[in-house]
N, C-alpha and C positions, 0 to 999 in steps of 0.2 A: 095271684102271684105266688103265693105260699105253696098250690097247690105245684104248681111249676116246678118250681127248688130240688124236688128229687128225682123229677122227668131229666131236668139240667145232669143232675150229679149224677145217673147213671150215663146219659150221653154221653159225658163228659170220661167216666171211664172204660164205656165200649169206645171211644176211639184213640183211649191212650193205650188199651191193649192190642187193637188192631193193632197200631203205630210201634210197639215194641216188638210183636210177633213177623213182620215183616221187615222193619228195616235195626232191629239186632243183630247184631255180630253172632253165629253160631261158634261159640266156642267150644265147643265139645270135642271137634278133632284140636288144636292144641293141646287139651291134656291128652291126649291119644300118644299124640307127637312125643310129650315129654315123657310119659310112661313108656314109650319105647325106648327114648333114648339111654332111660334109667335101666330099664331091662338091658340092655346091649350094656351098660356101662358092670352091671351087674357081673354080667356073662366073659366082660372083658379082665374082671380085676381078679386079681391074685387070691388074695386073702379076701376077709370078711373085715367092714370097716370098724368091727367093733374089735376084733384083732387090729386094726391099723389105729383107732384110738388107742389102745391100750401099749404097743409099742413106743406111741409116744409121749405118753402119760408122764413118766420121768423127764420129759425135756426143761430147760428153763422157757425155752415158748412156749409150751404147754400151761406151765403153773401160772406165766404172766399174761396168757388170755382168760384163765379161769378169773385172777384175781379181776382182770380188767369187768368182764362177766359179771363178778358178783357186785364190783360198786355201780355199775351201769344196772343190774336187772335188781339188783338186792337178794337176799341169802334166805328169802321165806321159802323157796321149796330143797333147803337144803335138812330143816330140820334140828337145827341147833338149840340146846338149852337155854342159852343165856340171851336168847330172844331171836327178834326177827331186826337185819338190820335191812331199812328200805333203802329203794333205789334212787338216787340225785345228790348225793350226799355230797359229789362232787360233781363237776363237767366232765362225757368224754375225756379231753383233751388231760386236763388234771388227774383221772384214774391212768391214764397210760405213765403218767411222772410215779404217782403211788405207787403202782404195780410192781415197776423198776425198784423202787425203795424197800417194797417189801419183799423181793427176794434177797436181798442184801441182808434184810432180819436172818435167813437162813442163810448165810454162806455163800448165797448163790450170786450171778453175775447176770447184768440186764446186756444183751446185745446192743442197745443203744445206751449208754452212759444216758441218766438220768441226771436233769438238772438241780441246780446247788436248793433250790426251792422244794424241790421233794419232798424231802424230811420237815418243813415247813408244813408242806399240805398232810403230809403223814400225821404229824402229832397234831396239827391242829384239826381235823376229819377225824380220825381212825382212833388217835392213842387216848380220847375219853376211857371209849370200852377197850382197844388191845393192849395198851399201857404203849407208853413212850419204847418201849424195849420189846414190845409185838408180845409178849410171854402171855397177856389174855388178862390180865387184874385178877388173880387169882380161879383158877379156871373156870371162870363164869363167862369167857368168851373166848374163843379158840386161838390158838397158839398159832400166833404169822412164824414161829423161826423153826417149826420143827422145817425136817427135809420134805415132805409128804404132807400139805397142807389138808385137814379132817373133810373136806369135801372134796377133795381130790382122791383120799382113800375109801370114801364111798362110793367114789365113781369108779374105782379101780375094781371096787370088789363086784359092781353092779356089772361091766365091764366082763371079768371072768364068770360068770353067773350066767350069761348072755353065751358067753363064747362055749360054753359048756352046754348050753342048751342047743348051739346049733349043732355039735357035734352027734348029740343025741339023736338027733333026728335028720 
C-alpha cells in the first residue's frame, strides 16, 4: 500500500493539471482588452495624469482623501521621523469624520460638515502624537494645521520630478 501512495499522488496531479488546462478561463485576452482601453484612454487625455494629480493637489478633496489614505493604509511609506503610524487606528467610516476635522486644524473647510463627534475621535486616535491642536507635540510628529500637509509636499515635489521627466523625453 505504501508503495501505491505516490503512484496515487502523481495521478492525482496529472489530472488536476489536465482538468485546469482545459476547462480554465483563458484570460490573457482580458488584459489585452484593458491594456487597450488604457492605451486609447492614454491617447484620448489632455494632459498627463501626474499634471492632472498635481493640479489638484491643493484642493480640500485632495488633502481629505490623502488624510483619509493615511489613517486607512498608515504613513510607513511616507517616511516620517517621529515614527511609523499603522493602519486601523480608526474604522473607514470614523477616518472620513477625522479627515473633515483635520482640515479645520488648517483653516480649511470639509464639503460635508463633519459630525459633533469628530473632534472626539480626533483627540482621542490622533492627538496622543499630533497634540489636541494638530501642531505635532513638539515636532516629533507632523503638523495637521500647516496649509500643505508634509506628505502632501512630497507628493507635490515627486509629482513635478515626474512631470519634468516626461517632458524630457
Amino acid at each position: 500500500m505504501q508503495k501505491q501512495i505516490p503512484l496515487i499522488l502523481l495521478l492525482l496531479v496529472l489530472i488536476y493539471a489536465l482538468y485546469t488546462t482545459t476547462h480554465r478561463e483563458n484570460t490573457s485576452h482580458r488584459y489585452t482588452k484593458q491594456n487597450a482601453k488604457y492605451i486609447k484612454h492614454l491617447q484620448e487625455h489632455q494632459t498627463s495624469h501626474y499634471l492632472d494629480e498635481l493640479n489638484n493637489i491643493d484642493t480640500e478633496s485632495y488633502t481629505k482623501q490623502y488624510i483619509v489614505d493615511v489613517i486607512n493604509h498608515g504613513s510607513d511609506s511616507l517616511g516620517f521621523k517621529g515614527g511609523v503610524m499603522e493602519a486601523g487606528f480608526a474604522s473607514p467610516e470614523d477616518a472620513e469624520k477625522i479627515a473633515c476635522y483635520v482640515l479645520t486644524l488648517s483653516g480649511k473647510k470639509c464639503n460635508t460638515p463633519y459630525p459633533k463627534d469628530a473632534e472626539m475621535f480626533y483627540t482621542s486616535i490622533c492627538g496622543g502624537c499630533h497634540g489636541d491642536d494638530g501642531k505635532g507635540l513638539g515636532g516629533n510628529y507632523p503638523d495637521l494645521t500647516k496649509k500643505k500637509l508634509l506628505g502632501i509636499q512630497a507628493k507635490e515635489s515627486f509629482l513635478k520630478s515626474m512631470i519634468k521627466a516626461e517632458t524630457i523625453h
